[in-house]
N, C-alpha and C positions, 0 to 999 in steps of 0.2 A: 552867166556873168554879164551878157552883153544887155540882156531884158533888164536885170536889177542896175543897169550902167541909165539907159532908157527911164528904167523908171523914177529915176533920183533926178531927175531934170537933165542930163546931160544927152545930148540927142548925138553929136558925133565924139565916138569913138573909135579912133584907128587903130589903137594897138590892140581891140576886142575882136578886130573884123578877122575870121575864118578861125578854122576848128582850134583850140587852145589844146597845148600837149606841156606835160612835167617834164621837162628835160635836169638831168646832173650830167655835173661837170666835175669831177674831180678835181680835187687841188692841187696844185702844182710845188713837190717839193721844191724847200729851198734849197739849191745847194752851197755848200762852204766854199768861202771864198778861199782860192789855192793858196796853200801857205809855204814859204819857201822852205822850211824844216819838215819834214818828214815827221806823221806823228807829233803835230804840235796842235793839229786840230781836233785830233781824238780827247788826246788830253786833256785841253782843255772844255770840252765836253763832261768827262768824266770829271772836273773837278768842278762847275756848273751843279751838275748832279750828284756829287757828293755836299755840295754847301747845301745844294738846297734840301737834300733828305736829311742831313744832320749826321752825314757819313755811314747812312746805312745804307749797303747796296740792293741791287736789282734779287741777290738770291738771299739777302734777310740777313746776312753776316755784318757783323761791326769793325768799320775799316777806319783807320785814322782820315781825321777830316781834314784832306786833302786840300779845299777848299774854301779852310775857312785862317789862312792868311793873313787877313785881313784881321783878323781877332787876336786878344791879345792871351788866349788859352787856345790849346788844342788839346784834343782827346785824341789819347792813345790806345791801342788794343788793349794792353793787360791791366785796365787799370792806372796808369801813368798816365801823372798831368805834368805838361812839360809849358810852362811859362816861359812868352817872349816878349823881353824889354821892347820900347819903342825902337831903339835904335835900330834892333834884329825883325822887326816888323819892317822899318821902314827898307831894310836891305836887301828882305824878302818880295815886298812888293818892290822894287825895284829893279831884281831879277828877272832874267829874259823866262816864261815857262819850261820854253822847250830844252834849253839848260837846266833847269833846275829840273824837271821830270826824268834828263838824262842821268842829272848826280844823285835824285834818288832812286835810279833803275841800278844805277852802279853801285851805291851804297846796299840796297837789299842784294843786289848777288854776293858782293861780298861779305855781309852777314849770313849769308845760306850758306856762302864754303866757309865762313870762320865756325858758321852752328853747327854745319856735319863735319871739320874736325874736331870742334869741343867735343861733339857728342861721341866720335868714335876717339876722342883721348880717352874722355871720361867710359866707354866701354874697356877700352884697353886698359884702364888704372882697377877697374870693378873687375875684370878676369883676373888679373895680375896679382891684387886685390887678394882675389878668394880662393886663388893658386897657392899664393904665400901664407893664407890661412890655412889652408887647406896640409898646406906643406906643414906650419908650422904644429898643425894636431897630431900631425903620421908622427912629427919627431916626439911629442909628446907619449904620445900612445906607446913609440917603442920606446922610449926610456923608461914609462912607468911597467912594460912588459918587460923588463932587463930587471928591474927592480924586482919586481916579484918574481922573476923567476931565481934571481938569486935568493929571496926570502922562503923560497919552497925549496931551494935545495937544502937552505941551511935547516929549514923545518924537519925533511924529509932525512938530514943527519940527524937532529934532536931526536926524532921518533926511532931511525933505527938503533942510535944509543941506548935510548930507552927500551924498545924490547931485547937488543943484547942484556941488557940488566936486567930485566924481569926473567929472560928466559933461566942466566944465571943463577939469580935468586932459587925462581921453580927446583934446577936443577939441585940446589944445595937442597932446599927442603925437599924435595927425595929421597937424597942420600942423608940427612938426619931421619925421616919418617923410615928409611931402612933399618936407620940400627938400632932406632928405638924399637920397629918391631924384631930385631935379630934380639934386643938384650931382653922385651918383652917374651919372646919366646923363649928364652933360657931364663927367664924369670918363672915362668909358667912351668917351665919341667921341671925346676929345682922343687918349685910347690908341689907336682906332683907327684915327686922322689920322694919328700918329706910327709906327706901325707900317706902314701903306700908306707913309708917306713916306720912311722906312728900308727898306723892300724895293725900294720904286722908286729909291733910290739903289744899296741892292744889286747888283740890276739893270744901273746905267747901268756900277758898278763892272764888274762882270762883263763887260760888253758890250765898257768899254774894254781890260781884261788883253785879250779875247780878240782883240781889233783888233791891239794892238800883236803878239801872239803870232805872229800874220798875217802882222803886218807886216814882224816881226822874220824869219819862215820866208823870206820871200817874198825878202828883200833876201840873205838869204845866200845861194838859191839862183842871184842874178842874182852877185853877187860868185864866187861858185865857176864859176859860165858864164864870167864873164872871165877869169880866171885860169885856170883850166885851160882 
């Protein structure tokens, strides 16, 4: 450096004279000027850095935009747009921060204990809920089993009514197939009395033609002996 200083026309240079070295110097943080609220420097950092990412933070999440006050919308987590008149602008900037970061530390606590009693009402009202449902099917269930079970007794009466009656019935027709076969039997021996007693007259009939037949041969025989 010192030869190209030389050879540019410039013959003295002092701050070229002796060996040239790179030196760093590190920069020297700024520090925050002390604030007399505890936590009013952070915050306000953090809201610095929320205006200027558009309230999306350091790990990628969408936070309401803390920082943008100043503006007459703010973006909300779920979807909610909550519009402030000039008035509610002007009252806001005109709020000390460190107050207003206190009343919304204290407003999110106590929307965290009003969400975890809503949410353990609303578990309490969903057991309770599905208790009383639950409750109300058992009663269901037994009255519709009270019902049928009377309907099976009364069934379980009709049916034995009814085989008392059939068995009845069977019984009489027994005792009518008895006497019809007792009168059929004495129907049947009468026939067989009357038929022995018609062939034994057959019989006698028979017996008598063939006597006379005999008798009648025998006599013409003796009559033609005398005559001739």
């Amino acid at each position: 450096m010192a030869n190209a200083a030389k050879g540019a026309g410039q013959s003295q240079a002092p701050n070229l004279v002796g060996p040239v070295v790179d030196t760093y110097r590190p920069p020297v943080a700024k520090r925050p000027a002390p604030s007399k609220m505890k936590g009013v420097g952070t915050d306000r950092k953090r809201l610095r850095a929320l205006a200027k990412t558009g309230g999306v933070g350091s790990s990628g999440s969408r936070n309401p935009d803390l920082g943008g006050f100043e503006r007459a919308k703010i973006q909300m987590r779920k979807g909610l747009a909550l519009k402030l008149s000039d008035e509610e602008v002007a009252v806001v900037e005109a709020a000390d921060p460190g107050l207003t970061m206190r009343a919304m530390n204290e407003y999110l606590a106590r929307d965290m204990v009003l969400s975890r009693r809503v949410a353990t009402l609303l578990q309490e009202e969903l057991a309770a809920g599905d208790k009383k449902k639950l409750a109300e099917e058992v009663a269901t269930l037994k009255v519709q089993r009270d019902r049928e079970q009377v309907a099976w007794a009364d069934e379980k009466m009709n049916l034995e009514a009814e085989v008392k009656k059939l068995k009845g019935s069977v019984v009489g027709l027994e005792k009518k197939l008895k006497a019809k076969q007792v009168e059929l039997d004495g129907v049947n021996t009468a026939k067989d009395a009357a038929v022995e007693e018609a062939a034994s007259e057959v019989f006698g009939l028979q017996q008598a033609v063939y006597n006379e037949h005999v008798n009648g041969f025998q006599k013409a025989l003796r009559q033609v002996e005398f005559l001739y």
